[in-house]
N, C-alpha and C positions, 0 to 999 in steps of 0.2 A: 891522861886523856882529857880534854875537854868536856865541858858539861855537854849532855844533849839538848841542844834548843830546839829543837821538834818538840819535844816532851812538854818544854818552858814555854810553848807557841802552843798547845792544844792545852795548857792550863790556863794562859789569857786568854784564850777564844772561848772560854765557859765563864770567863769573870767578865769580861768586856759589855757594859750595857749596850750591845747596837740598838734596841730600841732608842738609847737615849740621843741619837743621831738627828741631828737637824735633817726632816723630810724636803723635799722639796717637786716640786709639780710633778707629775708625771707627763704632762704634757709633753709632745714631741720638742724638740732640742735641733735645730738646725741650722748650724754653725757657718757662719759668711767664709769661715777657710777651716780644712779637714785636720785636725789637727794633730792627729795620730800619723797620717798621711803628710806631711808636712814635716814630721817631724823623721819618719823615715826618710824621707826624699831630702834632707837637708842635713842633720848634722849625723847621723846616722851613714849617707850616702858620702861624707864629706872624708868620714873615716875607711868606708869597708864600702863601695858599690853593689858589689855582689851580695853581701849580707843586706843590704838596702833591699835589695830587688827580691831576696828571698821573703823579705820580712813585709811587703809589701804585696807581696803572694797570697802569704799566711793570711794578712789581713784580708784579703779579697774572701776565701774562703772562710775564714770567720765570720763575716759579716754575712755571708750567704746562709750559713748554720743560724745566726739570730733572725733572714728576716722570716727562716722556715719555722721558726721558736725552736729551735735544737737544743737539749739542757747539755750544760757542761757534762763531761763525763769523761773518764781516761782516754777512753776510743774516740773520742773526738778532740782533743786536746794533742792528742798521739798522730795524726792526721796534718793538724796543722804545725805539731815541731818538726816532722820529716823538712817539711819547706823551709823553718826556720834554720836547721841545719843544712839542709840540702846533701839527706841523704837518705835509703831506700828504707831504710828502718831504722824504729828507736825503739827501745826497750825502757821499763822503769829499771832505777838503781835498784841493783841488788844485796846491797850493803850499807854499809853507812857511809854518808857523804859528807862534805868538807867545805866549807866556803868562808869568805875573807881571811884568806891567808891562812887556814887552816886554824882561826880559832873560832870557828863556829862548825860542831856538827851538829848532823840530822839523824839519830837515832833511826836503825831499820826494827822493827819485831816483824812476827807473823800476821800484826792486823794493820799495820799502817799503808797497806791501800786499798783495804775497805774502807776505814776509816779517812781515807783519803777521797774516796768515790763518794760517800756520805756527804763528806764538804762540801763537797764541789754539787751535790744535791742543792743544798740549803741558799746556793746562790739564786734561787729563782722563787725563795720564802717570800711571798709578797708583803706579810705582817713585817718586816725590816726593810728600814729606811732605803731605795734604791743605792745611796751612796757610799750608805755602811754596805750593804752589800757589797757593790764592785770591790771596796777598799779589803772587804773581808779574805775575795774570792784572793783577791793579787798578793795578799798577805799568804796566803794556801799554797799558792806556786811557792811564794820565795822559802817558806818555810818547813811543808813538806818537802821542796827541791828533789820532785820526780824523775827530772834525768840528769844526766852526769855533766851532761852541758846547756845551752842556753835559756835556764829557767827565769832569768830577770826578765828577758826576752816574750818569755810568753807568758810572763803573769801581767804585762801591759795590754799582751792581746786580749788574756782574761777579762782584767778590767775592762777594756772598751767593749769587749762583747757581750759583757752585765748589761751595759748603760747602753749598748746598741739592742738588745730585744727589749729595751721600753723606748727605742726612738730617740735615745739621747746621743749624741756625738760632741764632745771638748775641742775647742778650738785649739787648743794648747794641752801638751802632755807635760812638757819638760819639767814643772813644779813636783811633777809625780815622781822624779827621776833622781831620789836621794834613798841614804842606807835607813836602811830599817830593820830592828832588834824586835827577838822573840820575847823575851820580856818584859817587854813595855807596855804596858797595856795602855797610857797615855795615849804615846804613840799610836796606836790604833786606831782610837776615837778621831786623835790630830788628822790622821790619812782622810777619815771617812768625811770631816768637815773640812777639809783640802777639795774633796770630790766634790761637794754642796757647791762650797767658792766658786772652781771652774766651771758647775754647770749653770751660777746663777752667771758669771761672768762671760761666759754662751751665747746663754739668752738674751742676757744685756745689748752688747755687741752686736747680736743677731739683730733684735728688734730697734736698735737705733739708725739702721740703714734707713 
């Protein structure tokens, strides 16, 4: 059987300095094109219409949970994958899960989704960099991989809805949109100054109008 990379993913999420993450303004972030929305509406819609239009739901709803301050939480996570599935209920996995091609699992025990609610806490630790943050939260979807289907899916939602309750929105998603290992604790740091990029690259753009 495969290693568990859940297991490998909650021992770099305790070694990873996110302090060490390049901060950057907390200032509002208001992007000259929606970039999560853009990227639904264009290569996303180009593939699957219907998954477009669900996914573009989700976000509506997400973003109305950031501008209430809503913290992450299963039950609200749970809310917006019904939409992203489009279907009347989802359940967390009950077992252990599977993903790229079956050589990656996600170990289930009896605490992993407290420990999963816990995570999904720490995403609104204001002491950590806003961009380690998001990059943390979206690493928590892909790695505890809480439903049996469209988790990559809505750990992007995750992510914009870190940076959407401090006002920020990215022009651009698709930079975000590569494979990423529970072991890498590089990798992690690389996500969360990928976030910095896009949000200095925002603001750039934004204010050169």
């Amino acid at each position: 059987m495969s290693d568990d990379a859940l297991a490998r993913w909650c021992k770099v999420r305790e070694q990873v300095d996110w302090l060490s993450s390049t901060s950057v303004s907390p200032a509002p972030v208001c992007p000259v094109v929606d970039g999560l929305a853009v990227w639904f509406d264009g290569p996303v819609r180009l593939r699957d219409p219907d998954r477009a239009d669900r996914l573009l739901a989700a976000m509506t709803l997400s973003r109305a949970a950031a501008s209430q301050g809503e913290p992450l939480t299963p039950t609200l996570l749970a809310g917006w994958q019904k939409l992203v599935l489009g279907v009347n209920e989802v359940c967390l996995c009950q077992s252990d899960a599977f993903a790229k091609g079956g050589r990656e699992r996600y170990g289930l025990t009896p605490h992993t989704w407290q420990d999963f609610a816990a995570c999904l806490h720490q995403s609104a630790d204001p002491s950590v960099p806003l961009s380690a943050r998001s990059a943390r939260a979206y690493l928590d979807i892909a790695f505890f991989h809480p439903y049996p289907d469209g988790n990559a899916r809505l750990a992007l939602l995750v992510l914009a809805h870190v940076l959407e309750t401090e006002g920020v929105r990215l022009d651009e998603v698709g930079p975000l949109q590569t494979t990423r290992y529970a072991d890498d604790p590089d990798g992690a740091l690389d996500m969360a100054a990928l976030v910095t990029v896009l949000i200095r690259a925002t603001h750039r753009r934004a204010t050169a109008r």
